[in-house]
DOKEFI-323141 format. One record per atom (N, C-alpha, C, O): y, x, z negated; atom name; chain. Coordinates in steps of 0.1 Angstrom, whole numbers, plus 2048, in hexadecimal, padded with zeros to 3 digits. Atoms other than C-alpha are relative to their C-alpha. Layout:
  yy  xx  zz dodren vexmi
   Y   X   Z     CA     A
...
//
This chain:
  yy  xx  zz dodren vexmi
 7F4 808 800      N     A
 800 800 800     CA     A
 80D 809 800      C     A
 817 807 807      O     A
 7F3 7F6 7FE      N     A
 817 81C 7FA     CA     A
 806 80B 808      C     A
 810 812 808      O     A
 7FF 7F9 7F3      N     A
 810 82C 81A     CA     A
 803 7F7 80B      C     A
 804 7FB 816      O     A
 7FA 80E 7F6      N     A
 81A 80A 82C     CA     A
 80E 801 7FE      C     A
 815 800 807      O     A
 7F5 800 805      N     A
 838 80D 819     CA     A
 811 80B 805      C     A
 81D 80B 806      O     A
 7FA 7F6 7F9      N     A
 841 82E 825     CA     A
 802 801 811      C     A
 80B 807 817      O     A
 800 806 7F1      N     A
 83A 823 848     CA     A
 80B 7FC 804      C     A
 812 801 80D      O     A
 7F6 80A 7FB      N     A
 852 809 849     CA     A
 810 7FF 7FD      C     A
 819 7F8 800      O     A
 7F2 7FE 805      N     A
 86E 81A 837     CA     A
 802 80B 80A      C     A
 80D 80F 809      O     A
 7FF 7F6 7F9      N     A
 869 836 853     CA     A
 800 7F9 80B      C     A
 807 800 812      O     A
 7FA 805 7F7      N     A
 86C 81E 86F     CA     A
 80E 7F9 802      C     A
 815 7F8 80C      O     A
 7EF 805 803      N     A
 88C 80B 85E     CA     A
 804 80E 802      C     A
 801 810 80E      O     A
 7F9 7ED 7FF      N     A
 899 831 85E     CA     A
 803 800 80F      C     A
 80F 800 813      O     A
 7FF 7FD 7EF      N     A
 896 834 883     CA     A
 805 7F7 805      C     A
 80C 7F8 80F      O     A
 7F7 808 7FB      N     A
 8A2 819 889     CA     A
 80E 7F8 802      C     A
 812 7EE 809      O     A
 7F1 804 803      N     A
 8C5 819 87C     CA     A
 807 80A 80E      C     A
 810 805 815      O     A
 7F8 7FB 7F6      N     A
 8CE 837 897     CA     A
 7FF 7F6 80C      C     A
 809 7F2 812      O     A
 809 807 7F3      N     A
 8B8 822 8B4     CA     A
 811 7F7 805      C     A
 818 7F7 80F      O     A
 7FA 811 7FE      N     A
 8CF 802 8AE     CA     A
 80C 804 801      C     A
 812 7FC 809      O     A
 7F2 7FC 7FF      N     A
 8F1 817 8AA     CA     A
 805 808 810      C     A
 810 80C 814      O     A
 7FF 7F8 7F4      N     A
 8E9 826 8CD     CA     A
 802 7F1 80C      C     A
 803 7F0 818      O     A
 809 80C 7F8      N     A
 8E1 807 8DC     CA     A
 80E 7F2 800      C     A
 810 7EA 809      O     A
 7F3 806 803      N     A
 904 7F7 8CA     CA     A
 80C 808 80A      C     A
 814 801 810      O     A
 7F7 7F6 7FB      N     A
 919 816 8D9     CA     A
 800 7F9 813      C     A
 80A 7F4 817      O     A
 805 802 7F5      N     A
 909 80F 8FE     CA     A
 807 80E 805      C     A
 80F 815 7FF      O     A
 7F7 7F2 7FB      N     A
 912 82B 917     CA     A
 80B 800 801      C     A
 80F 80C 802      O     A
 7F5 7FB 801      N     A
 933 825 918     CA     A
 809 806 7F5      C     A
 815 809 7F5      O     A
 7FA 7F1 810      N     A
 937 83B 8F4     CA     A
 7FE 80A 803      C     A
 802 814 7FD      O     A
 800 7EA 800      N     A
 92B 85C 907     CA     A
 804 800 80F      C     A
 804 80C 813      O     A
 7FA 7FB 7F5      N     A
 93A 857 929     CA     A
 808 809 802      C     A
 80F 80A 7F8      O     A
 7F5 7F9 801      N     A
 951 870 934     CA     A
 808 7F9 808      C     A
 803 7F2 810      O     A
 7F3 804 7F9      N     A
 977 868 940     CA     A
 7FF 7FF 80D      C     A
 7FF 7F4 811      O     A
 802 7FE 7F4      N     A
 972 877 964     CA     A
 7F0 7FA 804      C     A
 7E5 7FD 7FE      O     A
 809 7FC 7F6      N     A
 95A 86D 97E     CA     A
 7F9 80C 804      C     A
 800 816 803      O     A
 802 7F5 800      N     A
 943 886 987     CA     A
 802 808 80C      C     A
 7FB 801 814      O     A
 7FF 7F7 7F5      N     A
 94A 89E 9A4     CA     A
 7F6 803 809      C     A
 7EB 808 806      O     A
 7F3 7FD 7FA      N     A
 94F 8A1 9BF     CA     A
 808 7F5 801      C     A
 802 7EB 7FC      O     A
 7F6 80B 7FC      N     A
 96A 889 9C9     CA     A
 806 7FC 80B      C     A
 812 7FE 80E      O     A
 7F9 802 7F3      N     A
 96B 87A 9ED     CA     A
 806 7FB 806      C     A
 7FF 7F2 80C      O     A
 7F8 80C 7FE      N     A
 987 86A 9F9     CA     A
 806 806 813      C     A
 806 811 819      O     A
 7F8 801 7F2      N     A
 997 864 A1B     CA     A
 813 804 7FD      C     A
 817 805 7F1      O     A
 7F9 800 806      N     A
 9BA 86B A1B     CA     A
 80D 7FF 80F      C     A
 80D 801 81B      O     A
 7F3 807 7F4      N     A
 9DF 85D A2B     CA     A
 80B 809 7F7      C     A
 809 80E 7EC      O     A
 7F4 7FB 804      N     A
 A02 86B A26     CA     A
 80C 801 80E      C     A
 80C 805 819      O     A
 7F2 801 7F9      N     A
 A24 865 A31     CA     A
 806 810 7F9      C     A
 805 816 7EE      O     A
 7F7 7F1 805      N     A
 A3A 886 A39     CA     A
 80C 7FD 807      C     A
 80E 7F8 812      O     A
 7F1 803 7F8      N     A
 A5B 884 A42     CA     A
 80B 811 7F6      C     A
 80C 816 7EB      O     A
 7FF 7F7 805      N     A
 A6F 8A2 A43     CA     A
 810 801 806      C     A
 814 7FD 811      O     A
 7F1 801 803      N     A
 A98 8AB A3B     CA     A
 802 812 801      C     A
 7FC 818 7F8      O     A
 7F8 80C 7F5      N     A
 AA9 8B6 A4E     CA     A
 7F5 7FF 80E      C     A
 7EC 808 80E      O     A
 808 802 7F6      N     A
 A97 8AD A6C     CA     A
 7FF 80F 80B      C     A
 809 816 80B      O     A
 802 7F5 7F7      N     A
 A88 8CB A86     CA     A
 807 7FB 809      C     A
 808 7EE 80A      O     A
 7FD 7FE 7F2      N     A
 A98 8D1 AA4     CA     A
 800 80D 808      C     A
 7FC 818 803      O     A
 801 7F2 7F9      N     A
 A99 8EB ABC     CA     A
 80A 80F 7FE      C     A
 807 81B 800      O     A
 7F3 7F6 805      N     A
 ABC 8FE AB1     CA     A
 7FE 7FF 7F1      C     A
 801 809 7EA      O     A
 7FF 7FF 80E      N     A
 AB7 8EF A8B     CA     A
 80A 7FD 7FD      C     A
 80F 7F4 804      O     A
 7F1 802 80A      N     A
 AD7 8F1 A73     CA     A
 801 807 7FD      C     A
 7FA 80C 7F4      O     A
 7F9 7F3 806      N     A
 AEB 90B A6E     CA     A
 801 7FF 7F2      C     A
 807 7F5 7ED      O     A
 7FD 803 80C      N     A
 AE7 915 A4A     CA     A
 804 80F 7F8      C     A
 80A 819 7FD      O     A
 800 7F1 803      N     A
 AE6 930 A35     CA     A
 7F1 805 7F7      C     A
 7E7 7FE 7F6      O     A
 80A 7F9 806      N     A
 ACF 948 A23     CA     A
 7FD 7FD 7F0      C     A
 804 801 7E7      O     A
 802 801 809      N     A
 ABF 93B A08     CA     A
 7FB 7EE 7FA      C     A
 7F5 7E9 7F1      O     A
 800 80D 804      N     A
 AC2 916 A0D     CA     A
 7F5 7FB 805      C     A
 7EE 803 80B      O     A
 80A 805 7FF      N     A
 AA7 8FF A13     CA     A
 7FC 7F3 805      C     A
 803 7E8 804      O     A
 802 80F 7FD      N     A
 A94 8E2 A23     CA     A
 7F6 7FA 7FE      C     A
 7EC 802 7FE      O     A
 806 804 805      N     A
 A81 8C9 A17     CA     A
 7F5 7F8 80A      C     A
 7FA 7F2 814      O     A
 80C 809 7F9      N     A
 A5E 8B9 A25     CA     A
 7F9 7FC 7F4      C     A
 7F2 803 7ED      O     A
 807 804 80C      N     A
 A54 89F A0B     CA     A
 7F4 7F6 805      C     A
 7F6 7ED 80D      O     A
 80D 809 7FB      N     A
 A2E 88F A10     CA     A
 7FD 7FA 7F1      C     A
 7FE 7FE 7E5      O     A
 804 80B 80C      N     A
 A22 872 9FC     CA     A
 7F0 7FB 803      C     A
 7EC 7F3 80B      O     A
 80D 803 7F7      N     A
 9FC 872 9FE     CA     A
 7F8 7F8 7F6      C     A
 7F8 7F7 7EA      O     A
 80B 804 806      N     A
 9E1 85E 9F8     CA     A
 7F2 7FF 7FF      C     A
 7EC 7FD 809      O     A
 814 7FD 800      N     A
 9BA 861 9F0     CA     A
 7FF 7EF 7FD      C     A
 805 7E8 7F5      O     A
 806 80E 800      N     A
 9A9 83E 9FA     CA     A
 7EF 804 800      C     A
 7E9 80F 7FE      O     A
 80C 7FC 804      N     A
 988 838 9F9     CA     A
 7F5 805 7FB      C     A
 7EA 804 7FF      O     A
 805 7F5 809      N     A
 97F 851 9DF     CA     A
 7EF 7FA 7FC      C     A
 7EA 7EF 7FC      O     A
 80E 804 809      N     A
 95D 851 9CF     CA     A
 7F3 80B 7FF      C     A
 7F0 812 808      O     A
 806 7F7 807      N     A
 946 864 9BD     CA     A
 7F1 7FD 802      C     A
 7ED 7F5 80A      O     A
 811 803 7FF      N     A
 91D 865 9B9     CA     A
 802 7F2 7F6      C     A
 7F9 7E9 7F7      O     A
 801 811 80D      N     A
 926 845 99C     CA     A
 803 7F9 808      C     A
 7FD 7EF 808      O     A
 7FC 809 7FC      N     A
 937 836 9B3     CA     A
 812 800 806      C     A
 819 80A 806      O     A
 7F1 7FA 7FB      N     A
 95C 82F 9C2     CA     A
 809 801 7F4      C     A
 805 7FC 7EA      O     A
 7F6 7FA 80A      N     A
 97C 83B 9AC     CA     A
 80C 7F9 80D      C     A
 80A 7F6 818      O     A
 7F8 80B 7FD      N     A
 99D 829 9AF     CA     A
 809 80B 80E      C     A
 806 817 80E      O     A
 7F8 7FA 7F8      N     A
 9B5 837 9CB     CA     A
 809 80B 7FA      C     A
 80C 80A 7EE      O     A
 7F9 7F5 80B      N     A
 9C9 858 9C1     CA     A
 810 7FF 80A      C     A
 811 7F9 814      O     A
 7EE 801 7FA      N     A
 9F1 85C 9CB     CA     A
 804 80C 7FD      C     A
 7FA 812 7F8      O     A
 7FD 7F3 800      N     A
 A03 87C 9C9     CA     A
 80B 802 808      C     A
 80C 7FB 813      O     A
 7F4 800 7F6      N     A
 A26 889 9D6     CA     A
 7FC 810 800      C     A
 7F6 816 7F7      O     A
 801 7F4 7FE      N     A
 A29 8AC 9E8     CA     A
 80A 805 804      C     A
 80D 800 80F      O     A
 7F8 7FE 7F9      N     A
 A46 8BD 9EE     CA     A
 803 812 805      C     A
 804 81B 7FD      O     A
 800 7F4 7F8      N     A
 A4A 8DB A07     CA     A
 810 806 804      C     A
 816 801 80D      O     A
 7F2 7FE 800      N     A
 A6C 8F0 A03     CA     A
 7FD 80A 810      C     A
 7F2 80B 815      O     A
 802 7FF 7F3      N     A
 A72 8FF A23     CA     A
 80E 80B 800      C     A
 818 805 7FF      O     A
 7F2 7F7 802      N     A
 A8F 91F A23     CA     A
 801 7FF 80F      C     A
 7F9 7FA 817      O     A
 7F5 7FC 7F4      N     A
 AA7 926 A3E     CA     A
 7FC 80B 801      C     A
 7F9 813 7F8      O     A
 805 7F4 7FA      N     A
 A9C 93E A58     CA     A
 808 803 808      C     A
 810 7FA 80C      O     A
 7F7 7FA 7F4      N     A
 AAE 955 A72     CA     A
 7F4 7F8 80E      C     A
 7E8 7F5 810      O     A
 808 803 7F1      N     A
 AA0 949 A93     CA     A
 7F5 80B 80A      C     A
 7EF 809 814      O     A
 806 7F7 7F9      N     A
 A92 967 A9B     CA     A
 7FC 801 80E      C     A
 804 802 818      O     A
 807 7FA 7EF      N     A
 A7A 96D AB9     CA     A
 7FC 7ED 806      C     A
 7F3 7E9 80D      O     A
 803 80E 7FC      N     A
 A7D 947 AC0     CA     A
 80A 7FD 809      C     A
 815 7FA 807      O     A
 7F7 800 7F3      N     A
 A89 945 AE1     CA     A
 805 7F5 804      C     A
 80E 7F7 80C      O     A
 7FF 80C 7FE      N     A
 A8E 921 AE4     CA     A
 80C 7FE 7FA      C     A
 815 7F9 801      O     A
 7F7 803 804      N     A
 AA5 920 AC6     CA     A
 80D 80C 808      C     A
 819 809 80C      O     A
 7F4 7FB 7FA      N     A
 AB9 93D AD5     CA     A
 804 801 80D      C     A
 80A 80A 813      O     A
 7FF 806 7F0      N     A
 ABB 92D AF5     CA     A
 809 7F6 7FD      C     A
 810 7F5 806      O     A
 800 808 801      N     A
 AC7 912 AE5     CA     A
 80E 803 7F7      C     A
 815 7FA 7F3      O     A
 7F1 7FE 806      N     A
 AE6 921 AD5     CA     A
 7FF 80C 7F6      C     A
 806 816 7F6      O     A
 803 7FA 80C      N     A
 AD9 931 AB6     CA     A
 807 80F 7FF      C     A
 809 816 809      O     A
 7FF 7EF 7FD      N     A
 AE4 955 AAD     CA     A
 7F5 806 7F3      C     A
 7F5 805 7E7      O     A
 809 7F3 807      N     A
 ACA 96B A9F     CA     A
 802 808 7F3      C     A
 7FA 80E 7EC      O     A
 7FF 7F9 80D      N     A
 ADB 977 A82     CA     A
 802 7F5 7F8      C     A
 7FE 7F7 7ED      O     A
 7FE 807 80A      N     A
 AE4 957 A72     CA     A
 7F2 7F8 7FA      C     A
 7E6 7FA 7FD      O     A
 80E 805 80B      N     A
 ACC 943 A5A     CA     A
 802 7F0 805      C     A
 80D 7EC 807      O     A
 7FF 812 7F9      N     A
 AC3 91A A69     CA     A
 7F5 7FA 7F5      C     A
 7EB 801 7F0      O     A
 80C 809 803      N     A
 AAE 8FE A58     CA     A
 7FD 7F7 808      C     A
 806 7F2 80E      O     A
 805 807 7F4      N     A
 A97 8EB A6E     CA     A
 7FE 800 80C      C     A
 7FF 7F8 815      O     A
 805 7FC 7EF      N     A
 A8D 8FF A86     CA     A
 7F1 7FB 803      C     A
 7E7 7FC 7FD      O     A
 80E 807 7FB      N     A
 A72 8EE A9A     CA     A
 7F6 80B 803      C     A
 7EA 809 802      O     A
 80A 7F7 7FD      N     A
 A64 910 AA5     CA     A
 7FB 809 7F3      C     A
 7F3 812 7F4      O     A
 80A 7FA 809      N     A
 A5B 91B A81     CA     A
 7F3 7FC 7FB      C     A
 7EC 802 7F4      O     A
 80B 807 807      N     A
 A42 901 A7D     CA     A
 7F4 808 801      C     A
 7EF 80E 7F8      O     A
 80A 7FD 7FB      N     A
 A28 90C A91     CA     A
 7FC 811 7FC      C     A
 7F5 819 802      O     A
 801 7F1 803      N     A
 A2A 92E A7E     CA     A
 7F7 802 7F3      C     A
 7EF 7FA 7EF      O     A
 804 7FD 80B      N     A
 A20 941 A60     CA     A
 806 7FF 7F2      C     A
 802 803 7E7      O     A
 7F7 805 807      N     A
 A3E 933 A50     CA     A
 7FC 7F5 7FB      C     A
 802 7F3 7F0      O     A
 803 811 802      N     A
 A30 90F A4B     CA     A
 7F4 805 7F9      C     A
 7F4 802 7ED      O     A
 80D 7FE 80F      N     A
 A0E 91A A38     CA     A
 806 80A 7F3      C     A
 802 808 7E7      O     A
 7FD 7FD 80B      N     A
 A22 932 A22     CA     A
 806 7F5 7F7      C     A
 803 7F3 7EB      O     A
 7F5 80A 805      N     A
 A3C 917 A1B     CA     A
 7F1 7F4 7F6      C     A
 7F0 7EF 7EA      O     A
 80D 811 806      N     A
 A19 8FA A15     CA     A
 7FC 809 7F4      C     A
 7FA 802 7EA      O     A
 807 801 807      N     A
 A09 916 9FE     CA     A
 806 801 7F3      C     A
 802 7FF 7E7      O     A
 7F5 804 813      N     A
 A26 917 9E3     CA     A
 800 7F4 800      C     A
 7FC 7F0 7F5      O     A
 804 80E 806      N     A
 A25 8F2 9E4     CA     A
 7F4 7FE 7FA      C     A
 7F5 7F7 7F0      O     A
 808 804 805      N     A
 A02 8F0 9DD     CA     A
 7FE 807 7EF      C     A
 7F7 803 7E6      O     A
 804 7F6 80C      N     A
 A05 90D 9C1     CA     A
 7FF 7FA 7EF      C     A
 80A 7F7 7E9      O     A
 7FC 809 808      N     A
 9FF 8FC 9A3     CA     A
 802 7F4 7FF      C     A
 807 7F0 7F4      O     A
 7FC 810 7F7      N     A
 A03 8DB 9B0     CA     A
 7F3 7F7 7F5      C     A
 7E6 7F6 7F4      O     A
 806 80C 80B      N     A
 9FF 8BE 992     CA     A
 7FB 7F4 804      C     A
 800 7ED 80C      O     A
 808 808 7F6      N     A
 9E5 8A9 998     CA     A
 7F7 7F6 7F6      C     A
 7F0 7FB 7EE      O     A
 807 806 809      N     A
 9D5 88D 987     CA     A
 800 804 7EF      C     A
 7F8 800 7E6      O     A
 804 7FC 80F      N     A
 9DC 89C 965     CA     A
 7FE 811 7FC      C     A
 801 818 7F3      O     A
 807 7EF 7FF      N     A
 9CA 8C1 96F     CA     A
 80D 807 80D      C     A
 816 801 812      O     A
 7F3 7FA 7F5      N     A
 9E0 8DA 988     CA     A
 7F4 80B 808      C     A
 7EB 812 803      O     A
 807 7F8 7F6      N     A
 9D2 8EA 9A7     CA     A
 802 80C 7FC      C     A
 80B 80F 7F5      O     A
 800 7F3 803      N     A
 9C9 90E 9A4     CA     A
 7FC 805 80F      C     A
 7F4 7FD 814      O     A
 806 7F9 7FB      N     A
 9C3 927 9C2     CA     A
 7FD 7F9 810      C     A
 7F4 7FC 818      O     A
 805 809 7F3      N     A
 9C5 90E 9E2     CA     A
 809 80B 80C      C     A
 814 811 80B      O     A
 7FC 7F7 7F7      N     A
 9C9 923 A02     CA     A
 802 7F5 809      C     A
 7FA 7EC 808      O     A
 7FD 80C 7FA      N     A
 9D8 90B A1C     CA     A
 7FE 80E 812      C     A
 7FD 81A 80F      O     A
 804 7FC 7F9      N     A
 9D1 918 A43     CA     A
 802 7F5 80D      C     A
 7FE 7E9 80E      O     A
 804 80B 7F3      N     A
 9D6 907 A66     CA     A
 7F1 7FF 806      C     A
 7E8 808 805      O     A
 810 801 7FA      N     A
 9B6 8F9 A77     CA     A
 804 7F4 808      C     A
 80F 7F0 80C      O     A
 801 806 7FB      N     A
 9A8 8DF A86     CA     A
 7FA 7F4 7F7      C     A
 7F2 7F7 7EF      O     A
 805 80A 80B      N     A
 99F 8BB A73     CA     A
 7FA 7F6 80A      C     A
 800 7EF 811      O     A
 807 80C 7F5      N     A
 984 8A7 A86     CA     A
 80B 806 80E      C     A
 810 811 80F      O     A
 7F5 7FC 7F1      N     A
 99B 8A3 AAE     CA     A
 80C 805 7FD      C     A
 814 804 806      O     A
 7F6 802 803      N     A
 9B5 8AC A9D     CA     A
 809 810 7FC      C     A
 802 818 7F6      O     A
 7FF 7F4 805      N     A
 9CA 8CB A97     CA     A
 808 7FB 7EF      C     A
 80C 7F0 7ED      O     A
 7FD 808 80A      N     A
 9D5 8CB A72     CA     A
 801 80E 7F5      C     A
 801 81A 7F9      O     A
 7FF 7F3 80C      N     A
 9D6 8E1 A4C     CA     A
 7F5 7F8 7FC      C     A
 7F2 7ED 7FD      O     A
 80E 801 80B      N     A
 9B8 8E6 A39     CA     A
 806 806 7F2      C     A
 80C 811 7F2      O     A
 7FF 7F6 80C      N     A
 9BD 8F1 A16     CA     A
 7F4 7FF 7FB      C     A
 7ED 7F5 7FA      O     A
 811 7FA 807      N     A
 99B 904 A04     CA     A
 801 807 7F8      C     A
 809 811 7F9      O     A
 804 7F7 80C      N     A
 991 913 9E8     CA     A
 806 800 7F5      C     A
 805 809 7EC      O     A
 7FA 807 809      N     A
 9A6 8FE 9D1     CA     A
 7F5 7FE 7F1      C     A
 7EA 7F9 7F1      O     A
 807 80A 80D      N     A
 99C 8F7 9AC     CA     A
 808 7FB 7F5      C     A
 80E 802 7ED      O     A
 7FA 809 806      N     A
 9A8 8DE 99C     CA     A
 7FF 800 7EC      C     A
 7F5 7FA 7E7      O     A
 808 7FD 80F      N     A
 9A7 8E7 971     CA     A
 80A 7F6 7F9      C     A
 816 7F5 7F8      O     A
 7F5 808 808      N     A
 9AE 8CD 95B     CA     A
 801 7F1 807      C     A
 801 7EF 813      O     A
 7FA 80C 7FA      N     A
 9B8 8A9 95E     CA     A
 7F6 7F4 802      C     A
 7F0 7F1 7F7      O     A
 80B 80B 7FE      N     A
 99F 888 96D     CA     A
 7F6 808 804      C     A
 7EC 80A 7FD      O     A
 80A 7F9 7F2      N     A
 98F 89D 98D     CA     A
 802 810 7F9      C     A
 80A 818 7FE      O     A
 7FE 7F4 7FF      N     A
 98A 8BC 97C     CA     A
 7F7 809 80B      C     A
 7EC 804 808      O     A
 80A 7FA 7F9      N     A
 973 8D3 998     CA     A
 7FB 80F 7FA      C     A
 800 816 7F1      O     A
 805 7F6 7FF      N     A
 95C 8ED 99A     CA     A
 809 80A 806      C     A
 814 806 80C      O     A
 7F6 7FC 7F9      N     A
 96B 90F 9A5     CA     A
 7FF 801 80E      C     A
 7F5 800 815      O     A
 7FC 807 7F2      N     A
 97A 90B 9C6     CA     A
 7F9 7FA 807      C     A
 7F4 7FE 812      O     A
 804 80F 7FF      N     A
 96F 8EA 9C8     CA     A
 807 7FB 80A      C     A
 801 7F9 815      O     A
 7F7 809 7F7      N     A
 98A 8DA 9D9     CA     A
 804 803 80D      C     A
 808 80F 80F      O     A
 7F4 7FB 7F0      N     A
 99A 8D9 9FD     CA     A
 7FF 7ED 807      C     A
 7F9 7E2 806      O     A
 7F6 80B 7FA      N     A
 9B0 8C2 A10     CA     A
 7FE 803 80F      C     A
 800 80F 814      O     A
 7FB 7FE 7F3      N     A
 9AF 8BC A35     CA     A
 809 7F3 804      C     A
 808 7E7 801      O     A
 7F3 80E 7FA      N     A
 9CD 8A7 A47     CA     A
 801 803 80E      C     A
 807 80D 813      O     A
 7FD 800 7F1      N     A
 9CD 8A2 A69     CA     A
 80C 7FE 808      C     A
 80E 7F3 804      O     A
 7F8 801 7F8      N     A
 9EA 8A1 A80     CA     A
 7FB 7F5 80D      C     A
 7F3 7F8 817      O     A
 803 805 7F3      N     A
 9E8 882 A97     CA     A
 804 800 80B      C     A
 810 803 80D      O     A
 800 7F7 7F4      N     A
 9E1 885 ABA     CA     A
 80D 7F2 806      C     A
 809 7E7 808      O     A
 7FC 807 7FC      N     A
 A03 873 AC4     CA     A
 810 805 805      C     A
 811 811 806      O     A
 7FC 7F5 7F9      N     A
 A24 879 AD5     CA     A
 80B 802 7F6      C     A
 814 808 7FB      O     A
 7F8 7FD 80A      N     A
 A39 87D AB5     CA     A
 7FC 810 7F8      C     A
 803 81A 7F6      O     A
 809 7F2 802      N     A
 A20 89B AAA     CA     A
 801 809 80C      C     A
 809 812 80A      O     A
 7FC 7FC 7F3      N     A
 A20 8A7 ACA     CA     A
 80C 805 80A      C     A
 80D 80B 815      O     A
 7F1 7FB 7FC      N     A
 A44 8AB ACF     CA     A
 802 809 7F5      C     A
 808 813 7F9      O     A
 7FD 7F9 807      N     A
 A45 8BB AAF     CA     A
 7F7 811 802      C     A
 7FD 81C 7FF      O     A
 80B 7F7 7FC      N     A
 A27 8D4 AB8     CA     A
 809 80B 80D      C     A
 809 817 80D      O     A
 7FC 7F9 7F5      N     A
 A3A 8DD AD8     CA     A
 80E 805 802      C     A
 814 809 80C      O     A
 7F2 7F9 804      N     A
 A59 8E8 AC9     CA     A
 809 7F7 7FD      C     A
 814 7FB 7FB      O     A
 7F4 80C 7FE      N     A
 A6C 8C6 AC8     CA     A
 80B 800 80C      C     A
 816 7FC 80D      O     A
 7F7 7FD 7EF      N     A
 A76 8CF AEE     CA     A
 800 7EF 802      C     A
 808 7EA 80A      O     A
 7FA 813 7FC      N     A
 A75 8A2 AEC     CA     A
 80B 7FA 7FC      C     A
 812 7F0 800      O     A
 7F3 805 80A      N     A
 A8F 8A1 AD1     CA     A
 7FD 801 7F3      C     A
 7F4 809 7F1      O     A
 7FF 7FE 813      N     A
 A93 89F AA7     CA     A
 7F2 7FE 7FE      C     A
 7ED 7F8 807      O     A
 809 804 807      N     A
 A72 89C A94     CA     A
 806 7FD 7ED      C     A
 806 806 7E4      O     A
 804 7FD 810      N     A
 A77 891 A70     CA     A
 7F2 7F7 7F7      C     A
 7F2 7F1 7ED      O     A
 80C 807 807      N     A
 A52 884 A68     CA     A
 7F7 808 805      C     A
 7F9 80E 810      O     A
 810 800 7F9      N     A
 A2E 88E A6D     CA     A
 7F8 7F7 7FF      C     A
 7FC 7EF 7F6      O     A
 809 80A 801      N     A
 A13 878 A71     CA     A
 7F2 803 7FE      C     A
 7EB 809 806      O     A
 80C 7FA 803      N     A
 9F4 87B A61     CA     A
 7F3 7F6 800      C     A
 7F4 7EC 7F9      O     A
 807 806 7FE      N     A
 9D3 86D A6B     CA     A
 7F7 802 7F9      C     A
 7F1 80D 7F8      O     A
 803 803 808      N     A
 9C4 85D A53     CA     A
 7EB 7FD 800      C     A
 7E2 7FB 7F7      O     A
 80D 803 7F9      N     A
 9A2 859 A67     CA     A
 7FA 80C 7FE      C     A
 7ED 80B 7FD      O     A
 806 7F6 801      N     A
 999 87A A62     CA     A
 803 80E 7F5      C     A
 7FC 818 7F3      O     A
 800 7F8 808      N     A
 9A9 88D A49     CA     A
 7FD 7F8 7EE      C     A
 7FC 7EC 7EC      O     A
 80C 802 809      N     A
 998 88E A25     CA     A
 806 80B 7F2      C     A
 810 812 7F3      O     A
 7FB 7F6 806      N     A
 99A 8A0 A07     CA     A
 7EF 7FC 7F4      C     A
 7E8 7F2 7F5      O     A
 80A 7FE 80C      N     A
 97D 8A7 9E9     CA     A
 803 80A 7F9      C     A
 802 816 7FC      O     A
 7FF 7FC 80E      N     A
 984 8B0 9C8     CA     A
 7F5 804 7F8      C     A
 7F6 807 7EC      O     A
//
């Protein structure tokens, strides 16, 4: 009888953690974030001050122009399942350059020694990925801040476009593995892009357009 006794005070025992697990349910040990990776599609309006042209704006040395992008991650989702849409602003300072070896602007009036913003022929340079990788440097995100993203021209799906790789994200919702993350944005194939690509020999550009069909990003 007193080995019955011991029995049943050693199953009440076990059964106080059992029932306190069982009260909790999993959502007492979930974690905050989803788990990684994070794949979302992604859109963004860019509009850029002062607008490219082929001569620019006479300015001076030192000052600056702005290309601000407002992006979005849609259809995100993880191995659990989908995660809510992410939002994010980017802004890309952009210095005053001499016109250098850009025959177009100094066709176009320019003189060689002075400093312009919004020359259309620096885009297509190595001016425009320096300029994107200090915006990305550090770049607050969800809570965590980008670390280490190398940004690069390529190609995105039909499209020519920036890739950024080898990003990691520390800290925050989407924390990643290291260099976890990269960004592709396509440039769409249209004649707004197209005039901007070709020097703005059509006239002003102050936008890009980014095609949303193919560029992507995972966290």
């Amino acid at each position: 009888m007193r080995n019955k006794k011991r029995i049943l005070l050693g199953v009440a025992a076990l059964s106080i953690p059992l029932a306190t697990t069982a009260a909790l349910g999993p959502a007492a040990f979930a974690t905050k974030a989803p788990p990684n990776p994070v794949s979302c599609s992604l859109s963004a309006t860019v509009s850029i001050s002062p607008q490219l042209t082929v001569a620019g704006v006479l300015s001076s040395k030192g000052a600056f122009g702005t290309t601000s992008v407002n992006v979005t991650l849609f259809n995100c989702s993880t191995s659990a399942g989908s995660v809510p849409n992410i939002n994010f602003p980017l802004s890309i300072n952009t210095p005053a350059s001499k016109p250098g070896s850009d025959s177009a602007a100094i066709n176009a009036g320019d003189n060689k020694k002075d400093y312009y913003l919004g020359l259309c022929g620096n885009f297509a340079s190595s001016a425009t990925i320096k300029d994107l990788k200090k915006a990305v440097k550090n770049l607050a995100f969800e809570g965590g801040v980008l670390k280490g993203a190398k940004p690069s021209e390529g190609t995105v799906g039909p499209d020519v476009g920036f890739n950024i790789n080898n990003g990691t994200l520390k800290g925050g919702t989407y924390p990643t593995a290291s260099h976890g993350t990269s960004i592709a944005a396509g440039l769409t194939n249209d004649a707004n892009n197209s005039n901007l690509i070709g020097g703005c020999q059509g006239g002003p550009v102050d936008h890009i357009d980014i095609d949303s069909s193919v560029s992507t990003a995972t966290l």
